[in-house]
C-alpha positions as CSV (number, residue, x, y, z in Angstrom):
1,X,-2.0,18.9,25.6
2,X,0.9,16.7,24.4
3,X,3.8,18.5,23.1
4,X,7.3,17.1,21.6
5,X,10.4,17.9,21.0
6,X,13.8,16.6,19.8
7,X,17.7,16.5,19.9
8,X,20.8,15.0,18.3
9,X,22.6,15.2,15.1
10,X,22.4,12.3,12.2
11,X,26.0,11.4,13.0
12,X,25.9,12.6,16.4
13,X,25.9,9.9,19.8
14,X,22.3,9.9,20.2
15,X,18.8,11.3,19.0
16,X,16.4,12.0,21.7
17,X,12.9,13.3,22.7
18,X,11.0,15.0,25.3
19,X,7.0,14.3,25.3
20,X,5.2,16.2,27.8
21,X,1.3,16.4,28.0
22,X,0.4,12.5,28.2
23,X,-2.2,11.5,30.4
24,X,-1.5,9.4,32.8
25,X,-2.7,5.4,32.8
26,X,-1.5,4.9,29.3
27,X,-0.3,1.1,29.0
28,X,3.0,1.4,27.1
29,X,5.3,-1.4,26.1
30,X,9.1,-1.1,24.5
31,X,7.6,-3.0,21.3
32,X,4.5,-0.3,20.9
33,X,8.6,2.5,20.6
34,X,10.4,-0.7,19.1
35,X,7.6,-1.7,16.6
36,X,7.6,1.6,14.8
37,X,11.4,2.5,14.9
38,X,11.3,-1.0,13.2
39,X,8.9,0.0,10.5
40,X,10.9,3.6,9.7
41,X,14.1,1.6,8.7
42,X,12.4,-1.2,6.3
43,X,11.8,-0.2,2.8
44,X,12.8,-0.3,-0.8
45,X,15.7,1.9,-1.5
46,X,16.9,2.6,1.5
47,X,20.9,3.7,1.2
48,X,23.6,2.2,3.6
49,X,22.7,3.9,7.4
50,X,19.9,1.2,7.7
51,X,22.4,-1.2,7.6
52,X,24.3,0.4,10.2
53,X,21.3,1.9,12.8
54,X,19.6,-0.9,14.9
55,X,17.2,1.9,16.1
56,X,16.2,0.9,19.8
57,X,14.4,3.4,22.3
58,X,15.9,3.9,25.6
59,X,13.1,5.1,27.9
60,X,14.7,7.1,31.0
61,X,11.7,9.4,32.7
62,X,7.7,9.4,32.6
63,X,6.5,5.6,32.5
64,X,6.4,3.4,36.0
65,X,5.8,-0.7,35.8
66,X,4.4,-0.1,32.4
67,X,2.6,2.9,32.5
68,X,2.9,6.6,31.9
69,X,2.6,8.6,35.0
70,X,1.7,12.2,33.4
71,X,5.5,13.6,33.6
72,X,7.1,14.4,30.8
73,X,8.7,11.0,28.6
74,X,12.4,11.7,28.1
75,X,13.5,8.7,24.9
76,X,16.9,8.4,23.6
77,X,18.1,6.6,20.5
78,X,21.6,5.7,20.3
79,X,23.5,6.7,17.0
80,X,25.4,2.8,16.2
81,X,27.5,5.0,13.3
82,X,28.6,7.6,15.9
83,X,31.6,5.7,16.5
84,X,32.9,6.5,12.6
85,X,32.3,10.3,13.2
86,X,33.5,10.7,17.0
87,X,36.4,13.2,15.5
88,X,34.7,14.8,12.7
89,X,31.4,15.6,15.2
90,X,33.5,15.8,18.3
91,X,31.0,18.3,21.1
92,X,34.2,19.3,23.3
93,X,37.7,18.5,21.9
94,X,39.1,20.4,19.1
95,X,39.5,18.5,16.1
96,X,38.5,21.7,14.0
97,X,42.1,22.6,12.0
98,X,42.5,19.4,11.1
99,X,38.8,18.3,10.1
100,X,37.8,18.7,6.4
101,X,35.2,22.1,6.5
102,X,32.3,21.5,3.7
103,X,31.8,24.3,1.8
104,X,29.8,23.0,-1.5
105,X,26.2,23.4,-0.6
106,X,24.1,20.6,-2.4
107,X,20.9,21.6,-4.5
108,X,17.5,20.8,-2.5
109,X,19.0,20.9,0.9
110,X,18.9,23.3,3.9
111,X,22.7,23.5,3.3
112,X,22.7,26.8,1.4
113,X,20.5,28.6,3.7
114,X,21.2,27.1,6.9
115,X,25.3,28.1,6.4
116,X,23.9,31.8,6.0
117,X,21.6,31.8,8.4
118,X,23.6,30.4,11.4
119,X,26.9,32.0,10.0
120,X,28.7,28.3,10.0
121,X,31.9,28.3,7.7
122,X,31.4,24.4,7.2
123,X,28.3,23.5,6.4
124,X,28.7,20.0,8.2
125,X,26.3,21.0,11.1
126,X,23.7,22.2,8.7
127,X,23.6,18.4,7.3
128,X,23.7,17.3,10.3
129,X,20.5,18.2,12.3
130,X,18.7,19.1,8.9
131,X,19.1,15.1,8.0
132,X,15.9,13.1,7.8
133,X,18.0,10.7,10.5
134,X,15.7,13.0,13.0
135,X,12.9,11.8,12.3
136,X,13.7,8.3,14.0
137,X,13.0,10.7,16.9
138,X,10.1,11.7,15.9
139,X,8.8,8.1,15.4
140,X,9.3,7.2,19.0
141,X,7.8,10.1,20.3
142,X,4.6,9.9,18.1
143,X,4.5,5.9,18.7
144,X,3.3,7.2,22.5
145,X,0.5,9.4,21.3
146,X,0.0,6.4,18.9
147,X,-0.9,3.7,21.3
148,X,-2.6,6.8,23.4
149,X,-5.7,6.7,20.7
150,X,-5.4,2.9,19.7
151,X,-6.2,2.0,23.1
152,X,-9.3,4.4,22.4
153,X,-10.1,2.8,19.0
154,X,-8.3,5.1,16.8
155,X,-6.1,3.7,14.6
156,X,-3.4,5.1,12.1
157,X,-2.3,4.0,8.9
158,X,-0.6,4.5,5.7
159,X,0.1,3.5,1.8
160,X,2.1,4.6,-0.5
161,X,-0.1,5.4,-3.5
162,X,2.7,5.6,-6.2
163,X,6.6,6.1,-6.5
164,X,8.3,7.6,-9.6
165,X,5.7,6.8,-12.6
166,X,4.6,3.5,-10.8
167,X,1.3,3.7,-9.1
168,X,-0.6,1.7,-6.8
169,X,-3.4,0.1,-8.6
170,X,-5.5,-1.3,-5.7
171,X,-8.7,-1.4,-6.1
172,X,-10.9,1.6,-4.2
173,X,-12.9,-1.6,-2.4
174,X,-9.9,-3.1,-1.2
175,X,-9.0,0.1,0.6
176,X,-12.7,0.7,2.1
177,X,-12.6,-2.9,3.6
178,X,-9.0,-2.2,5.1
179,X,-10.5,1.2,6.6
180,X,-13.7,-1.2,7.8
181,X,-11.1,-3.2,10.0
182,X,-8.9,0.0,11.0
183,X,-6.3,2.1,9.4
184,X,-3.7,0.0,11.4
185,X,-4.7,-3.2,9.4
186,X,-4.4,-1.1,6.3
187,X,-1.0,-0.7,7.4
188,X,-0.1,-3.8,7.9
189,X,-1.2,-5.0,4.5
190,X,0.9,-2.0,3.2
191,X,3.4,-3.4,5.1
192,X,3.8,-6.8,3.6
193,X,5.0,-5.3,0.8
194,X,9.2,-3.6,0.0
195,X,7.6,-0.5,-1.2
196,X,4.3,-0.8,1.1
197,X,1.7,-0.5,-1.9
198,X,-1.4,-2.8,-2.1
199,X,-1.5,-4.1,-5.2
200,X,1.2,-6.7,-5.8
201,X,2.2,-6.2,-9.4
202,X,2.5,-2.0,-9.1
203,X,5.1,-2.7,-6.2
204,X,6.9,-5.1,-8.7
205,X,6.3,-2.3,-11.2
206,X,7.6,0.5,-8.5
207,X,10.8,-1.9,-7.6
208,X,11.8,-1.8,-10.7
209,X,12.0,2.1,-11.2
210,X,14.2,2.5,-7.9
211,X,16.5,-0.3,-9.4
212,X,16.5,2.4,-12.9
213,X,16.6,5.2,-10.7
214,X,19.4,3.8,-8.5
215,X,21.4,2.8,-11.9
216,X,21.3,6.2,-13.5
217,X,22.4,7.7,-10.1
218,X,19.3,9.1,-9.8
219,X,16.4,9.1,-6.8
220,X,12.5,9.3,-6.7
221,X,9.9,10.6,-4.7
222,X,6.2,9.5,-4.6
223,X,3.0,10.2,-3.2
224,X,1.6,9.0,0.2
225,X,-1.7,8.3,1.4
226,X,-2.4,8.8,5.3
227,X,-5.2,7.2,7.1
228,X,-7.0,7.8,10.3
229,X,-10.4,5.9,11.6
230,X,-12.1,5.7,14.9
231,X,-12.3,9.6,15.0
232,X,-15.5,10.8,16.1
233,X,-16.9,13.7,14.4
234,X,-16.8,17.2,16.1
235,X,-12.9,17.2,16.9
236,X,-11.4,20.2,15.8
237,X,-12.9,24.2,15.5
238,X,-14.3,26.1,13.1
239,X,-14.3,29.2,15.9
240,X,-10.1,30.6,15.2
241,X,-7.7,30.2,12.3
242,X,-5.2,27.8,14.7
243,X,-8.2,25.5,16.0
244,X,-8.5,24.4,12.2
245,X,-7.6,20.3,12.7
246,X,-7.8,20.1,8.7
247,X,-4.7,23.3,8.8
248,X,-2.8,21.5,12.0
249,X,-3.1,18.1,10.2
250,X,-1.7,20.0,6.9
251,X,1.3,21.6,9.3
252,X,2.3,18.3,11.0
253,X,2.5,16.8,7.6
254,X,4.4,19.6,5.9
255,X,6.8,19.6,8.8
256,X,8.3,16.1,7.8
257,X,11.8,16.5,5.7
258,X,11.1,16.7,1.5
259,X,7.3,16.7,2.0
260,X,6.3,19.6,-0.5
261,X,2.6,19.0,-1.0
262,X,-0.3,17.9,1.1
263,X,-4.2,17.1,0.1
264,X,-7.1,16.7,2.6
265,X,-9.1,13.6,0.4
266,X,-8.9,14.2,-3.5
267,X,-8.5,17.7,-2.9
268,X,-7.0,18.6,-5.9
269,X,-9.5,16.5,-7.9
270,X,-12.4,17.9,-6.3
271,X,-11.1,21.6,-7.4
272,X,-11.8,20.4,-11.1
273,X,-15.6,19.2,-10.9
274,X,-18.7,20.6,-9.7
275,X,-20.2,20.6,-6.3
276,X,-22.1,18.3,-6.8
277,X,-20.0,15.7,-7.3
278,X,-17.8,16.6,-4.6
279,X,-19.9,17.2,-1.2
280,X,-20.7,14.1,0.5
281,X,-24.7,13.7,1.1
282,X,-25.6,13.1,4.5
283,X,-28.1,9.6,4.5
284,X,-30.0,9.5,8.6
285,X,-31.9,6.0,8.3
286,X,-33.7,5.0,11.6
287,X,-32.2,3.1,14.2
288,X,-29.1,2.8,12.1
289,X,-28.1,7.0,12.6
290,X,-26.0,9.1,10.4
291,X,-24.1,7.7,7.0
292,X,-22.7,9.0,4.0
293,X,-22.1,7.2,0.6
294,X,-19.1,8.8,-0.1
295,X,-16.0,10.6,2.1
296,X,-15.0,13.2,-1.2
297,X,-14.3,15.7,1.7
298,X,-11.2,13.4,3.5
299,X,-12.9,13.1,6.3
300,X,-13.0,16.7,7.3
301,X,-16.0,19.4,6.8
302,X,-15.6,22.6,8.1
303,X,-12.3,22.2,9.9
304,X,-13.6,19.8,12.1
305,X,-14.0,15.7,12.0
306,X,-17.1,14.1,10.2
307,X,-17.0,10.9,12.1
308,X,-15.9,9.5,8.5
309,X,-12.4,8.2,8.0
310,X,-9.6,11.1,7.2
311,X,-7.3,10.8,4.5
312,X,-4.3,12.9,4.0
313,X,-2.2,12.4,0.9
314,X,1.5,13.9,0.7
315,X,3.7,14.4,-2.3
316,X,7.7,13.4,-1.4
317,X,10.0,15.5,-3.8
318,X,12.9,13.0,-4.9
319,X,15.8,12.5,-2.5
320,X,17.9,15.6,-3.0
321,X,21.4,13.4,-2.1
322,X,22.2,12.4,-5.8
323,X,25.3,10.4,-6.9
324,X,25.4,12.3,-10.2
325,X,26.0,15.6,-9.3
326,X,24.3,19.2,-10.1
327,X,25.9,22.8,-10.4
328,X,26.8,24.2,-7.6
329,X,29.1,26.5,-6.4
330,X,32.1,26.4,-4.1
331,X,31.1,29.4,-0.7
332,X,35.0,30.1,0.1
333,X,36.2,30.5,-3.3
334,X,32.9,31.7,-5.4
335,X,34.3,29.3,-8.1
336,X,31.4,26.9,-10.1
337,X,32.1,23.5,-8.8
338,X,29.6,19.9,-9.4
339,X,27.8,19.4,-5.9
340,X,28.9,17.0,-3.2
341,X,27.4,13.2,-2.6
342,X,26.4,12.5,1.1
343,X,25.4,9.0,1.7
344,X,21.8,8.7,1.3
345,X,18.9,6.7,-0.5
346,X,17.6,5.9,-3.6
347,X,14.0,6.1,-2.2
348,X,12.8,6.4,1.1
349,X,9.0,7.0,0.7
350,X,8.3,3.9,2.1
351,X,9.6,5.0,5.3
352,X,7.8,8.3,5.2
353,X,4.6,6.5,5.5
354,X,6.0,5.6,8.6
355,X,7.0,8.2,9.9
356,X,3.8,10.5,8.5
357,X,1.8,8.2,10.7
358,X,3.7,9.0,13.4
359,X,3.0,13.1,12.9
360,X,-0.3,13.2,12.7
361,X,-0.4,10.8,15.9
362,X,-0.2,14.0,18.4
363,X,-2.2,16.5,16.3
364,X,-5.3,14.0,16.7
365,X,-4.7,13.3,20.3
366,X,-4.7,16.9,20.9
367,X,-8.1,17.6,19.2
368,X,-9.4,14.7,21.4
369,X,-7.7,16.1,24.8
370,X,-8.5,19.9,23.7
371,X,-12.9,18.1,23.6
372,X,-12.7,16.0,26.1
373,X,-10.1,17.0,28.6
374,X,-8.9,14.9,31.4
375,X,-6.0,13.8,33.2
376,X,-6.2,10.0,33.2
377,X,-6.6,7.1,30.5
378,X,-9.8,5.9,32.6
379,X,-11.0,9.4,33.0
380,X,-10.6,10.1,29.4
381,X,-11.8,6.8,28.1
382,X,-15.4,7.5,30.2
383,X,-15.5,11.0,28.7
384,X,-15.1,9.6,25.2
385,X,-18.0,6.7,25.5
386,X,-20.8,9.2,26.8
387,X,-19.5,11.5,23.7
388,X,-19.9,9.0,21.4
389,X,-23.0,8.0,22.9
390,X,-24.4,11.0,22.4
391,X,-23.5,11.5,19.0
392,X,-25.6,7.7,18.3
393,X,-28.5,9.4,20.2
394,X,-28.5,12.3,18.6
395,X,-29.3,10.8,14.7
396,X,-31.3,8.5,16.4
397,X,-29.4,5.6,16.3
């Protein structure tokens, strides 16, 4: 089962990450890492660091003449900025008398918390690893398990469905005949546009609040869609609480920085009207096998997969990094001070699409691995055509 994990502060030398549990045989390139480190920096909104980072993975273990071997995938991203903070996040020598100690948590943040909980007297370290930076990290380790499924025609994808009081007005059509292609031509439709929405005129429309936003000293958040087709039905378990793929999707997504809300379909919809307008109707034609007319549950019925695309849709909280400042309180002296400003975005749920995608990545290729099994790409691959083909014999098609 593939596993991750990762290293390195935001204004640290490097971010890094350790992927153990990929099967063997997988063709990997530097653009399938390159591509999506890429796609995490573009975006409306985004503050200063992306002007800095040139975000580039540096593969050191696990992959031979193109390949990964099974061994565990060791990635480091080098830190361009790190060479501003080499005294202030010095490992070794002691800059520490003379280095300005934080001690002004900001509202929203783990700073608070994380100063308590660790016993730091500067919250500095608290910022540092609690920073979204890590989730360029995360990217490169989820763009392996990424080109894992593609290359079994499963395909990611994402939109952002609105940002501040600007929604995406694309039509529900335009979407299913995206999904008919793959969620990863979805995504790069979403990606032709600054703030990766569909329809051209909301992403104007969306722009324009980040610009207001940006003016007031303020920042928004927004609401993501997450797409995954190619999944054939049956992955998951209905049989023990953490089998659930519906609660490890949920978890994956929830674990991204100031995601504070996640919906399997129209979820929260669905709670307001009857069952009968939610449950998707199962139509078995001959020689054609199992459809459905509509996919109300998100692509997920009893904690497992349908077979119809899943949708995931996560709610961003606005950037907590604000140029005008909130109450806060200063931790040495007890005294009420305005919080502090730490170089950040306007709007960066552009680039959480991105890196959402890259999340969910590993929780699907574990559902697969966990059915299937198997040590190799080929091995695998064979495994997942005589499942499929038995899911086509089985309604008859």
């Amino acid at each position: 089962m593939i596993r991750y994990f990762t290293a390195g502060e935001s204004h640290g030398p490097a971010l890094s990450a350790i992927i153990e549990g990929m099967p063997a045989g997988v063709a990997l390139s530097r653009e399938d890492i390159d591509r999506e480190l890429h796609r995490r920096q573009q975006g409306y909104g985004r503050g200063g660091r992306m002007k800095i980072e040139q975000d580039r993975a540096e593969v050191l273990s696990g992959v031979r003449f193109g390949k990964t071997i099974g061994s565990p995938v060791a990635l480091v991203i080098r830190n361009r900025d790190w060479g501003n903070w080499t005294d202030r996040m010095a490992q070794f020598e002691s800059n520490e008398a003379t280095t300005e100690k934080i001690s002004v948590p900001r509202p929203g943040h783990a700073d608070l918390a994380g100063r308590l909980k660790y016993g730091f007297r500067d919250i500095r370290p608290v910022i540092d690893r609690s920073s979204a930076r890590e989730t360029a990290a995360r990217v490169a380790a989820g763009s392996l398990a990424r080109t894992f499924l593609r290359q079994l025609g499963i395909e990611i994808g994402s939109r952002v469905a609105s940002i501040g009081s600007a929604g995406d007005r694309a039509a529900e059509t335009v979407v299913a005949e995206l999904l008919e292609r793959g969620a990863g031509a979805l995504a790069e439709a979403a990606d032709r546009s600054e703030v990766r929405m569909l329809d051209e005129a909301a992403g104007k429309e969306a722009m324009e609040c980040i610009d207001r936003a940006k003016e007031a000293g303020d920042t928004l958040g927004g609401i993501i869609e997450i797409y995954v087709t190619g999944v054939p039905l049956g992955l998951g378990s209905y049989v023990q609480h953490d089998r659930r793929l519906d609660s490890r999707l949920a978890a994956a997504v929830m674990s991204v920085q100031a995601i504070k809300g996640v919906e399997i379909g129209p979820a929260f919809e669905n709670a307001r009207k009857p069952g009968s307008e939610v449950h998707d109707a199962f139509m078995l034609e001959k020689g054609k096998g199992l459809s459905r007319p509509t996919n109300r549950a998100g692509g997920l019925e009893g904690s497992m997969s349908s077979g119809e695309p899943i949708v995931l849709r996560a709610a961003m909280k606005p950037i907590s990094s604000m140029p005008t400042p909130l109450q806060s309180f200063d931790m040495e002296t007890l005294e009420p001070v305005e919080s502090r400003f730490e170089r950040s975005d306007t709007c960066a749920v552009p680039a959480a699409g991105v890196v959402l995608e890259a999340v969910v990545a590993p929780v699907i290729a574990n559902a697969l691995l966990e059915k299937l099994g198997g040590d190799h790409m080929e091995e695998i691959r064979d495994r997942l055509e005589r499942y499929r083909a038995s899911l086509c014999s089985a309604f008859g098609a």
